[in-house]
mmCIF entry with sequence, helices, sheets and N, C-alpha, C, O atoms, coordinates in Angstrom:
data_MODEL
# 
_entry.id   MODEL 
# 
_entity.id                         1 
_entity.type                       polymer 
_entity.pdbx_number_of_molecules   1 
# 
_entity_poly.entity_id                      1 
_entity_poly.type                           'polypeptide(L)' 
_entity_poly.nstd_linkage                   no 
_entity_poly.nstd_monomer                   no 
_entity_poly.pdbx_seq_one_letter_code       
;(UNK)(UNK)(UNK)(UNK)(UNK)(UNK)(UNK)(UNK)(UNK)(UNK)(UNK)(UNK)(UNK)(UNK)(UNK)(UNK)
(UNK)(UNK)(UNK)(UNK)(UNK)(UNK)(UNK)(UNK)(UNK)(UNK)(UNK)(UNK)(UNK)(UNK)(UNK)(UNK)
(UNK)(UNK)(UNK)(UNK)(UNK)(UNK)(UNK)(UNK)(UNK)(UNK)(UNK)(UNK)(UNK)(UNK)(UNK)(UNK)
(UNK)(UNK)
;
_entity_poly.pdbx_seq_one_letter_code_can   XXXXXXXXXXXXXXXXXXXXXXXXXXXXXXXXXXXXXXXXXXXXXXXXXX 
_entity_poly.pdbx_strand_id                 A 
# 
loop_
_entity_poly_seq.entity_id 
_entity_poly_seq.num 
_entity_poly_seq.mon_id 
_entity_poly_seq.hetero 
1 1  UNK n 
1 2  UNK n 
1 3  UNK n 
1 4  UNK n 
1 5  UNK n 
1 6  UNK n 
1 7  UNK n 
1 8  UNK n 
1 9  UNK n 
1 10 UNK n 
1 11 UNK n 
1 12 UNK n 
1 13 UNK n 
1 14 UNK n 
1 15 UNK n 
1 16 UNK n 
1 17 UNK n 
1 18 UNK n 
1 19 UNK n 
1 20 UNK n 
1 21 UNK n 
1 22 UNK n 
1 23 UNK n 
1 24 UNK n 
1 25 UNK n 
1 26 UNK n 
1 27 UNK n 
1 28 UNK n 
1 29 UNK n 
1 30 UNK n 
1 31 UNK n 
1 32 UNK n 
1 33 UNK n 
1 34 UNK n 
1 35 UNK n 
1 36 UNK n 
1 37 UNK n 
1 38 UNK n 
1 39 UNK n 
1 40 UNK n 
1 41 UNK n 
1 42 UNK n 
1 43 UNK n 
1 44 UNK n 
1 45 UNK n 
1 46 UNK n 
1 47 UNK n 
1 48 UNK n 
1 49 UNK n 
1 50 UNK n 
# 
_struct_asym.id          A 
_struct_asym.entity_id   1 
# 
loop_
_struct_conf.conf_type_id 
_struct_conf.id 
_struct_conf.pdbx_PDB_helix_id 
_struct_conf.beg_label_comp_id 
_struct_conf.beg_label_asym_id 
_struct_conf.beg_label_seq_id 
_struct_conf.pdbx_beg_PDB_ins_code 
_struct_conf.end_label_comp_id 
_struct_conf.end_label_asym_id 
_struct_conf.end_label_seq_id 
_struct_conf.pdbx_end_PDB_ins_code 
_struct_conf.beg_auth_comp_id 
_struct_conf.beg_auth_asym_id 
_struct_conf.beg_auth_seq_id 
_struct_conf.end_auth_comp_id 
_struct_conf.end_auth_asym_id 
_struct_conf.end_auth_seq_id 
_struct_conf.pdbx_PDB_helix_class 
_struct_conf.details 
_struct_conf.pdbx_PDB_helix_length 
HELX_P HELX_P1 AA1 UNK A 5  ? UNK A 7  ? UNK A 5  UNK A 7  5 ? 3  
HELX_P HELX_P2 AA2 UNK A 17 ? UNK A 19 ? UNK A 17 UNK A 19 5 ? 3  
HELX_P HELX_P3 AA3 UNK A 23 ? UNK A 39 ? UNK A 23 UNK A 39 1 ? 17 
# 
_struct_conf_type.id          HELX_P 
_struct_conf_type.criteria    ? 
_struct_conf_type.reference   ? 
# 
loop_
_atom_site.group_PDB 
_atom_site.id 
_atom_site.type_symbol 
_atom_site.label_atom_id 
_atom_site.label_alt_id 
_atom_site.label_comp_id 
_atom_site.label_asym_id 
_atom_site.label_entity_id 
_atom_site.label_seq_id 
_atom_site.pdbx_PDB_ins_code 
_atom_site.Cartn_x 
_atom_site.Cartn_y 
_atom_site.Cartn_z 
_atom_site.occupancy 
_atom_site.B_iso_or_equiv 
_atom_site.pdbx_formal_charge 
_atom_site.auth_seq_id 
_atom_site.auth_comp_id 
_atom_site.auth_asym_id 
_atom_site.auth_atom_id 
_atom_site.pdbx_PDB_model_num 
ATOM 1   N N  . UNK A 1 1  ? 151.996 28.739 130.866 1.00 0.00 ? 1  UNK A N  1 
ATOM 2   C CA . UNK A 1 1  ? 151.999 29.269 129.508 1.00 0.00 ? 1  UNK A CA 1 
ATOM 3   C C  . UNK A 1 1  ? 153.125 30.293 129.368 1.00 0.00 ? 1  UNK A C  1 
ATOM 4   O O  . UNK A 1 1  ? 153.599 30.939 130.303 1.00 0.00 ? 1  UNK A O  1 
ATOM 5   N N  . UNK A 1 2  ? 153.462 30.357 128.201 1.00 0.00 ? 2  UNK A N  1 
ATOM 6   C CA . UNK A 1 2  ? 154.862 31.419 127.724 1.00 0.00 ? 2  UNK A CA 1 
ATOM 7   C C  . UNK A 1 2  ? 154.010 32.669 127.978 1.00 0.00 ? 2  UNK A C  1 
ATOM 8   O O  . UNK A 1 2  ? 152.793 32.772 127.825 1.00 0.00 ? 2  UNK A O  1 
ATOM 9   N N  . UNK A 1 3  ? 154.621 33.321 128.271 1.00 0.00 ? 3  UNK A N  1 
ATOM 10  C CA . UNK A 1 3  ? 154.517 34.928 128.592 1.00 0.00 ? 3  UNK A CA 1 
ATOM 11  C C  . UNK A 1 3  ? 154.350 35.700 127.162 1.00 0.00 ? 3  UNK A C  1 
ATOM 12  O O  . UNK A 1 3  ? 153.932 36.831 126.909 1.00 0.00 ? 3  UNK A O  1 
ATOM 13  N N  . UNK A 1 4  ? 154.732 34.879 126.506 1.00 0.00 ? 4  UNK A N  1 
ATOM 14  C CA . UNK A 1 4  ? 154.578 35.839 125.102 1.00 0.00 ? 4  UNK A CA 1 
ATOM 15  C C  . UNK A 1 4  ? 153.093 35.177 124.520 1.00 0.00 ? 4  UNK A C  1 
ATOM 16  O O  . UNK A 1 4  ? 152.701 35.820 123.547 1.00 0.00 ? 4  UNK A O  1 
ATOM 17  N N  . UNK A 1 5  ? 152.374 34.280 124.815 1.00 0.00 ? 5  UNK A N  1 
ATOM 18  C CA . UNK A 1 5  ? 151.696 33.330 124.363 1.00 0.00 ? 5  UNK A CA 1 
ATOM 19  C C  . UNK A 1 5  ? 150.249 34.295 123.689 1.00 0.00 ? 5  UNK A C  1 
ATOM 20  O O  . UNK A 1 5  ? 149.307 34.053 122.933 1.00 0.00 ? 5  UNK A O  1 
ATOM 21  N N  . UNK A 1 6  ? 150.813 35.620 124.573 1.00 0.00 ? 6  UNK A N  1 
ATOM 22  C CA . UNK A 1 6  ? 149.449 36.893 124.288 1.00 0.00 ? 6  UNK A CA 1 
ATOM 23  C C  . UNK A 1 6  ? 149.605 37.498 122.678 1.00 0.00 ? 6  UNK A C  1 
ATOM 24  O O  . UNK A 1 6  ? 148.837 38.268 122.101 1.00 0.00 ? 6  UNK A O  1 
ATOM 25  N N  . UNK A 1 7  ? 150.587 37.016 122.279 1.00 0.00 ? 7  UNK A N  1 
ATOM 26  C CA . UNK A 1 7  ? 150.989 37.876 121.485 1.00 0.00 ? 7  UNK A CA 1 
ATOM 27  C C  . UNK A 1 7  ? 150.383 37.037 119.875 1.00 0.00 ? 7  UNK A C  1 
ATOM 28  O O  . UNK A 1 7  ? 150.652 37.400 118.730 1.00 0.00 ? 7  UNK A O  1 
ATOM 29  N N  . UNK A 1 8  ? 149.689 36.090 120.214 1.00 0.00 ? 8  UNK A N  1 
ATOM 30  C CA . UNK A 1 8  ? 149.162 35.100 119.022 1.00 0.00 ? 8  UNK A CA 1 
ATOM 31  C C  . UNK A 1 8  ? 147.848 35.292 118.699 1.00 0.00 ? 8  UNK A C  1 
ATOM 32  O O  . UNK A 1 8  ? 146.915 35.034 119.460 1.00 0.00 ? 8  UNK A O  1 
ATOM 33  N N  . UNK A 1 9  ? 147.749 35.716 117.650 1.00 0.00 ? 9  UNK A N  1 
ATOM 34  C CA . UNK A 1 9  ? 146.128 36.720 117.392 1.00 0.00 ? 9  UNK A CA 1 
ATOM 35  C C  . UNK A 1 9  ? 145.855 35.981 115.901 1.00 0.00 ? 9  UNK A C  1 
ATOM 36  O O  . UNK A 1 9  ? 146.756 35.401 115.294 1.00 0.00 ? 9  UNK A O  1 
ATOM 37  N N  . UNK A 1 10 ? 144.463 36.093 115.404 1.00 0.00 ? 10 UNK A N  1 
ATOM 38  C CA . UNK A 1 10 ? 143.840 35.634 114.730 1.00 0.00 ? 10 UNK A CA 1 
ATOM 39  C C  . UNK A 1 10 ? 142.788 34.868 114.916 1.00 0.00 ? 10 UNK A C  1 
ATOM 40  O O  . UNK A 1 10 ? 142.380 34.675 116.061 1.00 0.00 ? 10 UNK A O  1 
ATOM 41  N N  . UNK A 1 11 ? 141.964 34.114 113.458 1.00 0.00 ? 11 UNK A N  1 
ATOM 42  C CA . UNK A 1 11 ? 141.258 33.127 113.885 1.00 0.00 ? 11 UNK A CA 1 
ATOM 43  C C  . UNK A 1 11 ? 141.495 31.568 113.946 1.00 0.00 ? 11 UNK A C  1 
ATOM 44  O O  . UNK A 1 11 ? 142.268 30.924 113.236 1.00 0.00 ? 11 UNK A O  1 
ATOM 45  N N  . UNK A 1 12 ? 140.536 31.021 115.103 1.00 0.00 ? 12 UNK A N  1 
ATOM 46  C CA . UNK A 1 12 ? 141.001 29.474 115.026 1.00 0.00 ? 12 UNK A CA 1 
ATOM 47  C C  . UNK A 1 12 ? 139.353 29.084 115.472 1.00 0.00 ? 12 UNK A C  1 
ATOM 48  O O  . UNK A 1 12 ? 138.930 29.492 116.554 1.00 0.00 ? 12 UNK A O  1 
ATOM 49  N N  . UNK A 1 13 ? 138.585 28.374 114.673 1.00 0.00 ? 13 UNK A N  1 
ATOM 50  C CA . UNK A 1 13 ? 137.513 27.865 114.848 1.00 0.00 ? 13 UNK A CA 1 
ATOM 51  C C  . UNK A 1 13 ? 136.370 28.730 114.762 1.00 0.00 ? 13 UNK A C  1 
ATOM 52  O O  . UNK A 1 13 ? 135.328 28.799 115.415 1.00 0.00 ? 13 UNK A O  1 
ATOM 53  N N  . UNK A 1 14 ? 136.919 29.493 113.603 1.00 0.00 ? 14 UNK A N  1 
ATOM 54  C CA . UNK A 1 14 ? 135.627 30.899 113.790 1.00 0.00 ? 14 UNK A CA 1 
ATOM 55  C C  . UNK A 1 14 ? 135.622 31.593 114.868 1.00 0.00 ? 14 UNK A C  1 
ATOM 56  O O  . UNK A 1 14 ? 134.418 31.665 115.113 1.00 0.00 ? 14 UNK A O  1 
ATOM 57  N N  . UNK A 1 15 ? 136.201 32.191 115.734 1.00 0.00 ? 15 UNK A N  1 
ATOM 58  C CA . UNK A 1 15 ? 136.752 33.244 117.002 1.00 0.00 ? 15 UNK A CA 1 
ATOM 59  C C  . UNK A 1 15 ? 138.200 33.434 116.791 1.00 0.00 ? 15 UNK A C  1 
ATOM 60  O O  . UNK A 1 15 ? 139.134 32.639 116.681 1.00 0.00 ? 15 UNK A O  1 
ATOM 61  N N  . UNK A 1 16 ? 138.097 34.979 116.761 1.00 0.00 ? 16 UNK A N  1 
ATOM 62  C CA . UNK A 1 16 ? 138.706 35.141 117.404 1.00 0.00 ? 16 UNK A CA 1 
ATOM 63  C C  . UNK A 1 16 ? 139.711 35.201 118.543 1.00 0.00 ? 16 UNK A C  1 
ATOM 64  O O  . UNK A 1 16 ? 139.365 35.910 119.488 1.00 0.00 ? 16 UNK A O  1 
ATOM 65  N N  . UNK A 1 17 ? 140.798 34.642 118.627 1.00 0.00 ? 17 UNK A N  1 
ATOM 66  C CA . UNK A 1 17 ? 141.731 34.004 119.731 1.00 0.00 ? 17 UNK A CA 1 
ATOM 67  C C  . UNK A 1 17 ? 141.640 35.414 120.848 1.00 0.00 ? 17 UNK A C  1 
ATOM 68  O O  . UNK A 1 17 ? 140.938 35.492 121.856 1.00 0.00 ? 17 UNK A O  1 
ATOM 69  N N  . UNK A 1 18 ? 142.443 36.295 120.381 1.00 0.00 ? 18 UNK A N  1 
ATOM 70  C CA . UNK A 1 18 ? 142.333 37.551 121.176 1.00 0.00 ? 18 UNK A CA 1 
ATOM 71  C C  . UNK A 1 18 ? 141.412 38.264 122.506 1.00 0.00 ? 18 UNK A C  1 
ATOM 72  O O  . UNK A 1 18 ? 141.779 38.802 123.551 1.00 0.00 ? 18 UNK A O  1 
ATOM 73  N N  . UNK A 1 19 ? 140.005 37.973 121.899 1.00 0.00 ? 19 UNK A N  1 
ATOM 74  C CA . UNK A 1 19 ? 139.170 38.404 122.466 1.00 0.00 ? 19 UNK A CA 1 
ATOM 75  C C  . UNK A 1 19 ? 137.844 37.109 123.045 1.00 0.00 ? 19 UNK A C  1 
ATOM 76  O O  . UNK A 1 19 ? 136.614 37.124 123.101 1.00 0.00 ? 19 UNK A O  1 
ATOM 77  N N  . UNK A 1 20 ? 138.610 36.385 123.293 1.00 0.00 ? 20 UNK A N  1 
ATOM 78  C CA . UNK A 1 20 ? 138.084 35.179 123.997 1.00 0.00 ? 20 UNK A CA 1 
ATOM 79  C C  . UNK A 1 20 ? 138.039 35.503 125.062 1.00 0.00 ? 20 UNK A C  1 
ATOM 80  O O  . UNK A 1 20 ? 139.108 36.024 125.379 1.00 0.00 ? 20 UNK A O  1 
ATOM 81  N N  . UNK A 1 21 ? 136.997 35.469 126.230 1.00 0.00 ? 21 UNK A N  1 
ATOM 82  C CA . UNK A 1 21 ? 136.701 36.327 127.479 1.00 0.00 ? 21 UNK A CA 1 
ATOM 83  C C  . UNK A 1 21 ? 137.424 35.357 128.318 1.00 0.00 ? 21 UNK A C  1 
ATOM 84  O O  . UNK A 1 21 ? 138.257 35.845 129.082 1.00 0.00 ? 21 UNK A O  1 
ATOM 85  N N  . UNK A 1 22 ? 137.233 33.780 128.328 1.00 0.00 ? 22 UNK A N  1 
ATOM 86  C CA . UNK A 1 22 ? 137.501 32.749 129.394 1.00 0.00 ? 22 UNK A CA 1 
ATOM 87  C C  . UNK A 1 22 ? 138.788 32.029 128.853 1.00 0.00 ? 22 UNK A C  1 
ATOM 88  O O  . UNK A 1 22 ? 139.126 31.298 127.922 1.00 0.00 ? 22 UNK A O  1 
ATOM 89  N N  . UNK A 1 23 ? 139.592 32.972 130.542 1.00 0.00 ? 23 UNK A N  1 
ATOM 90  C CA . UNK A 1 23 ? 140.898 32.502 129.972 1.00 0.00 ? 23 UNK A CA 1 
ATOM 91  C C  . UNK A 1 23 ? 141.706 31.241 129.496 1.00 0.00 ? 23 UNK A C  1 
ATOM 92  O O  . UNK A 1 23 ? 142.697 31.316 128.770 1.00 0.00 ? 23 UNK A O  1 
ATOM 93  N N  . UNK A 1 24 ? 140.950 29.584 130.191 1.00 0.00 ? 24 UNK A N  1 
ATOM 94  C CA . UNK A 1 24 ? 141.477 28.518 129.472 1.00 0.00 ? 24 UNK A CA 1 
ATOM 95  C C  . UNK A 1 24 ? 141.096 28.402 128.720 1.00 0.00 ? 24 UNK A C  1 
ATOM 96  O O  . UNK A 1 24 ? 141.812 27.779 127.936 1.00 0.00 ? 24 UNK A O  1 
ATOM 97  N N  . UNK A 1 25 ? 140.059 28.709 128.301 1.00 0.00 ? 25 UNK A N  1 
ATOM 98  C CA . UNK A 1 25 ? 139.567 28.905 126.503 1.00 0.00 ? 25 UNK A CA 1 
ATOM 99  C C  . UNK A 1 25 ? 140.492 29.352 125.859 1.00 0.00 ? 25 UNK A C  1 
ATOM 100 O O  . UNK A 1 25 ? 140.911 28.663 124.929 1.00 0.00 ? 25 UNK A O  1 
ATOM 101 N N  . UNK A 1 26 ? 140.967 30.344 126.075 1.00 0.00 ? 26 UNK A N  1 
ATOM 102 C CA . UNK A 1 26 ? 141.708 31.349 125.025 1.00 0.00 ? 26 UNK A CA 1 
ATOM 103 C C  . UNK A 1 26 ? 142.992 30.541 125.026 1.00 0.00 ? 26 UNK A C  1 
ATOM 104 O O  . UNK A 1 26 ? 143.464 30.261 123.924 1.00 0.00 ? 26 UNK A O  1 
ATOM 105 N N  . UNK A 1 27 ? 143.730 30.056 126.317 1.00 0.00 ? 27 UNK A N  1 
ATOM 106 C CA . UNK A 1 27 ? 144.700 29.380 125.802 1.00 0.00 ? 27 UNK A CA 1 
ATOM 107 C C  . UNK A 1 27 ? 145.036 28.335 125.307 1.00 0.00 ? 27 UNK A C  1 
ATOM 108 O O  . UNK A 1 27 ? 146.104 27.949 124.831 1.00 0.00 ? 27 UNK A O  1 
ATOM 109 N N  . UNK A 1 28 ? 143.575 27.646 125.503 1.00 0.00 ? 28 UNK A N  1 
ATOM 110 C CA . UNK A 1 28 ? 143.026 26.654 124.362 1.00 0.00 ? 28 UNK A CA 1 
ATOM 111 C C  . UNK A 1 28 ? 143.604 26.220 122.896 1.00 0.00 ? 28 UNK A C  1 
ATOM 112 O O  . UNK A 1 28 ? 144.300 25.463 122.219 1.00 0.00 ? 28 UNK A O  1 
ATOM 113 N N  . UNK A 1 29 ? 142.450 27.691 123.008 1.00 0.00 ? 29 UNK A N  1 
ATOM 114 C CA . UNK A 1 29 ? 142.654 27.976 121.506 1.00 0.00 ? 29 UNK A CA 1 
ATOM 115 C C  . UNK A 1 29 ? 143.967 28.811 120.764 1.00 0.00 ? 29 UNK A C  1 
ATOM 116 O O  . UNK A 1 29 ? 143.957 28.837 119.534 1.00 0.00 ? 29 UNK A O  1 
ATOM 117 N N  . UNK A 1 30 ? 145.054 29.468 121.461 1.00 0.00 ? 30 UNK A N  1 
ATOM 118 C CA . UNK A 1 30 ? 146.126 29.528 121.516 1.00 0.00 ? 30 UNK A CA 1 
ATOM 119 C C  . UNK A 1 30 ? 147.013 28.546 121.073 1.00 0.00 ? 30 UNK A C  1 
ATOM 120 O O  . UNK A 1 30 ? 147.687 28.604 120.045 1.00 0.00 ? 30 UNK A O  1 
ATOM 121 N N  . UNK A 1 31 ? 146.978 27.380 122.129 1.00 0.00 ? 31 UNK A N  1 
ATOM 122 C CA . UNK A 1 31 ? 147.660 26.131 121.598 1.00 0.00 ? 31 UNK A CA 1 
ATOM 123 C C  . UNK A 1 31 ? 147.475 25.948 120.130 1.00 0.00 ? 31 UNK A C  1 
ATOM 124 O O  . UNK A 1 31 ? 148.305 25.963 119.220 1.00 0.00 ? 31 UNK A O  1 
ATOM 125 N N  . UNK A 1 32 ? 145.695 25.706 120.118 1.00 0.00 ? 32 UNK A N  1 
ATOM 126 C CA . UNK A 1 32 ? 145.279 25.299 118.804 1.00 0.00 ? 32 UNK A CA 1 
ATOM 127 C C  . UNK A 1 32 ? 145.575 25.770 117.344 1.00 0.00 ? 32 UNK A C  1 
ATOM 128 O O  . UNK A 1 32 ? 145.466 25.124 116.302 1.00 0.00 ? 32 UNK A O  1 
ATOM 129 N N  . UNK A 1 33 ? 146.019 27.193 117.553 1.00 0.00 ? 33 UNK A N  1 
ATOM 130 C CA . UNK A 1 33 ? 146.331 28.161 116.427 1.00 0.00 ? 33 UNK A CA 1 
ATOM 131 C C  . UNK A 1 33 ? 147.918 27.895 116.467 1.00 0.00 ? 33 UNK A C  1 
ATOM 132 O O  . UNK A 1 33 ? 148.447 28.081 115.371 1.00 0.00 ? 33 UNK A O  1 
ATOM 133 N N  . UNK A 1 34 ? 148.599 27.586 117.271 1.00 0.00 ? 34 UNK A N  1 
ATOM 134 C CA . UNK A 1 34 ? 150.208 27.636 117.565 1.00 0.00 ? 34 UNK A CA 1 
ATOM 135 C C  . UNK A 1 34 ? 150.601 26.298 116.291 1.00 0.00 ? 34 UNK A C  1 
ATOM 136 O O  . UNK A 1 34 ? 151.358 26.327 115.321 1.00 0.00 ? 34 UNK A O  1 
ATOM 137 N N  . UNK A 1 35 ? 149.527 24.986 116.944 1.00 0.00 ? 35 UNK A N  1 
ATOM 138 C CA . UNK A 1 35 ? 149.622 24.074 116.270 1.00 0.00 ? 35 UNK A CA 1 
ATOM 139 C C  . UNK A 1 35 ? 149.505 23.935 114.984 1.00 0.00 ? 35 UNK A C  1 
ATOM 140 O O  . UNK A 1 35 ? 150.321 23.417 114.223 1.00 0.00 ? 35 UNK A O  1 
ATOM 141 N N  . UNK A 1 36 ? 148.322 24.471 114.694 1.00 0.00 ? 36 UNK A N  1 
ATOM 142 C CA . UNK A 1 36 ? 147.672 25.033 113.360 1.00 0.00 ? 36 UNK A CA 1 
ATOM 143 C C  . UNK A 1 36 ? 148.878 25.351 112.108 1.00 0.00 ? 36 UNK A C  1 
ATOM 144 O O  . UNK A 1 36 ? 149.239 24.836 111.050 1.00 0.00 ? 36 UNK A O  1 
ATOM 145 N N  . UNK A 1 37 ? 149.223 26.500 112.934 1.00 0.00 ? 37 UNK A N  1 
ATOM 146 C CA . UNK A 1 37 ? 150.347 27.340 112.138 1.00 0.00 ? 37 UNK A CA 1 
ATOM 147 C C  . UNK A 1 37 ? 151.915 26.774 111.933 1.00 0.00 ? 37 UNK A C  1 
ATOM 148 O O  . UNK A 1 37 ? 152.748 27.348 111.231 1.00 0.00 ? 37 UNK A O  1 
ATOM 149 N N  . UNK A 1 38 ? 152.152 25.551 112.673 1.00 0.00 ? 38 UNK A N  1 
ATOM 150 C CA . UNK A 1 38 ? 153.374 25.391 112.720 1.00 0.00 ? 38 UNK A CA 1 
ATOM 151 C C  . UNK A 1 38 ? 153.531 24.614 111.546 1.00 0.00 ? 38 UNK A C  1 
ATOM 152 O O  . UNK A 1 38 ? 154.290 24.701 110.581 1.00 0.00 ? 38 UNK A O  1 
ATOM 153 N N  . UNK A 1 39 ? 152.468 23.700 111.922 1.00 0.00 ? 39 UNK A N  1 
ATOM 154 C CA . UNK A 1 39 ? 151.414 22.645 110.601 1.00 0.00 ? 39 UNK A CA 1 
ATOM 155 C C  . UNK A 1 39 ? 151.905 23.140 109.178 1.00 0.00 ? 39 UNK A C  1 
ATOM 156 O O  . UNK A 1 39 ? 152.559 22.335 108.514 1.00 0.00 ? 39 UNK A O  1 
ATOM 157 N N  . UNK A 1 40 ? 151.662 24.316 108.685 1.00 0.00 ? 40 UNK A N  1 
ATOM 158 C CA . UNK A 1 40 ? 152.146 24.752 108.022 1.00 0.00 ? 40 UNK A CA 1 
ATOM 159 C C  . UNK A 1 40 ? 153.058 25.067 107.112 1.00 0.00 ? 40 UNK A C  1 
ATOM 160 O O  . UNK A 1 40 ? 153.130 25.226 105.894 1.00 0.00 ? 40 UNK A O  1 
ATOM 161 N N  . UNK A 1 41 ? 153.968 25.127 108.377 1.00 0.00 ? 41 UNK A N  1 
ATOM 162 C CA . UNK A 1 41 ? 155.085 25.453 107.661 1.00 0.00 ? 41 UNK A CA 1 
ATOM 163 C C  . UNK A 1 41 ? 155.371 26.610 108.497 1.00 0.00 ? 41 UNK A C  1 
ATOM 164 O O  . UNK A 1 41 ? 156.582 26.577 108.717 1.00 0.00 ? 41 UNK A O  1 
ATOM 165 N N  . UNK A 1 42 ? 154.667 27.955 109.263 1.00 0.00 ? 42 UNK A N  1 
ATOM 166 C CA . UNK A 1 42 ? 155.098 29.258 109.595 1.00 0.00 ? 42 UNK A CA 1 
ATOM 167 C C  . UNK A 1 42 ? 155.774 28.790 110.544 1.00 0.00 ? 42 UNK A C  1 
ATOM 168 O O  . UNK A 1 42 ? 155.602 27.674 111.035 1.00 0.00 ? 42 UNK A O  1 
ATOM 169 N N  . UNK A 1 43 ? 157.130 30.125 111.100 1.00 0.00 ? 43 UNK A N  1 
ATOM 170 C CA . UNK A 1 43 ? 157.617 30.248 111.437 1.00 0.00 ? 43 UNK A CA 1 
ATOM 171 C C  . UNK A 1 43 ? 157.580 30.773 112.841 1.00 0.00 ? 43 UNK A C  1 
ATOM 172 O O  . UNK A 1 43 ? 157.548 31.986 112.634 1.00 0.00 ? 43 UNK A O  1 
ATOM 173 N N  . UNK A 1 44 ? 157.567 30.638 113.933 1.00 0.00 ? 44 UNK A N  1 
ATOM 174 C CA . UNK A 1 44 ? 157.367 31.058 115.471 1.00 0.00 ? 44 UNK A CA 1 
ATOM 175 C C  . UNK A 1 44 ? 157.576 32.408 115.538 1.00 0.00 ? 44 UNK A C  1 
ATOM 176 O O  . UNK A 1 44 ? 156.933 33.064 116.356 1.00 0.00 ? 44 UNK A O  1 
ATOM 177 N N  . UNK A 1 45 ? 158.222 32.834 114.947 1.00 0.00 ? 45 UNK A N  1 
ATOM 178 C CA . UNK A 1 45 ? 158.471 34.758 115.066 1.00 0.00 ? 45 UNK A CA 1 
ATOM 179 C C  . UNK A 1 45 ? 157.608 34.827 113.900 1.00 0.00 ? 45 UNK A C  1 
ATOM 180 O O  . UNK A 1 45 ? 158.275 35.700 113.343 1.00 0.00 ? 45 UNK A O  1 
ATOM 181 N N  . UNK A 1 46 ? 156.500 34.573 112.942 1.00 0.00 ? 46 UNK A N  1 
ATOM 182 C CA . UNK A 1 46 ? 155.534 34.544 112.461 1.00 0.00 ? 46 UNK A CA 1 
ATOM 183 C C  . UNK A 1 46 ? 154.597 34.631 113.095 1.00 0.00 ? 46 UNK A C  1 
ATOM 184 O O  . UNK A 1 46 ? 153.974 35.692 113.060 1.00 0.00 ? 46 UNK A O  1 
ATOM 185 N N  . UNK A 1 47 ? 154.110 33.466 113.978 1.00 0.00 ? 47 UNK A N  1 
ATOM 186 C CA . UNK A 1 47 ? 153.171 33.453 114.629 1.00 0.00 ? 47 UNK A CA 1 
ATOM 187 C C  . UNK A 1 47 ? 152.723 34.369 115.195 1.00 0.00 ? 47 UNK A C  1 
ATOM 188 O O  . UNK A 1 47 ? 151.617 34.888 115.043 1.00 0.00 ? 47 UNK A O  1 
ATOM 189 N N  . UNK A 1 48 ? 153.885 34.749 116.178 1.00 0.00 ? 48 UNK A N  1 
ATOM 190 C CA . UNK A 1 48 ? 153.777 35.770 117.610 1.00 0.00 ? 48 UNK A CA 1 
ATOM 191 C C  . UNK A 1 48 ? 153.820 36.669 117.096 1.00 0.00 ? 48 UNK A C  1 
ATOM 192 O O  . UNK A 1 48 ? 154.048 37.433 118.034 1.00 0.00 ? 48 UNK A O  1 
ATOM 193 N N  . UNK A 1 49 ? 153.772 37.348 116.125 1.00 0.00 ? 49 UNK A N  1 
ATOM 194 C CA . UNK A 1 49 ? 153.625 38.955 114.776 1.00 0.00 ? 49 UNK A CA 1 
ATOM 195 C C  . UNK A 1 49 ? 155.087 39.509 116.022 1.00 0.00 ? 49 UNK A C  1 
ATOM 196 O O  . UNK A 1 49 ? 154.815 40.636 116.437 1.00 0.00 ? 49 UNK A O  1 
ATOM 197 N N  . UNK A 1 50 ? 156.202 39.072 116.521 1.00 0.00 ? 50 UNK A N  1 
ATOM 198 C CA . UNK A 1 50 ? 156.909 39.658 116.636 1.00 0.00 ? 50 UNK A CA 1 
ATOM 199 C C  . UNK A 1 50 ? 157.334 40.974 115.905 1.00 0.00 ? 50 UNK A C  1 
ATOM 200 O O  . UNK A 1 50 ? 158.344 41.580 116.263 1.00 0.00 ? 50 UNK A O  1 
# 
């Protein structure tokens, strides 16, 4: 996983991404919100609240 991959916060499936205790969960759901958002239209320095 990207090293910055921590930096992707919000919700994806009703949780909280952030505070997901089990870490392949979280990057799970990481992916899932990455995908989510790109879906979109947002922008990658969006995502990551750079």
């Amino acid at each position: 996983m990207n090293p910055k991959a921590a930096l992707i916060t919000g919700m994806i499936c009703g949780h909280r991404v952030e505070v997901i205790e089990d870490k392949t969960m979280q990057n799970i759901r990481c992916l899932d919100k990455l995908v989510d958002e790109l879906a979109k239209g947002k922008s990658m320095e969006k995502i990551l609240r750079e």
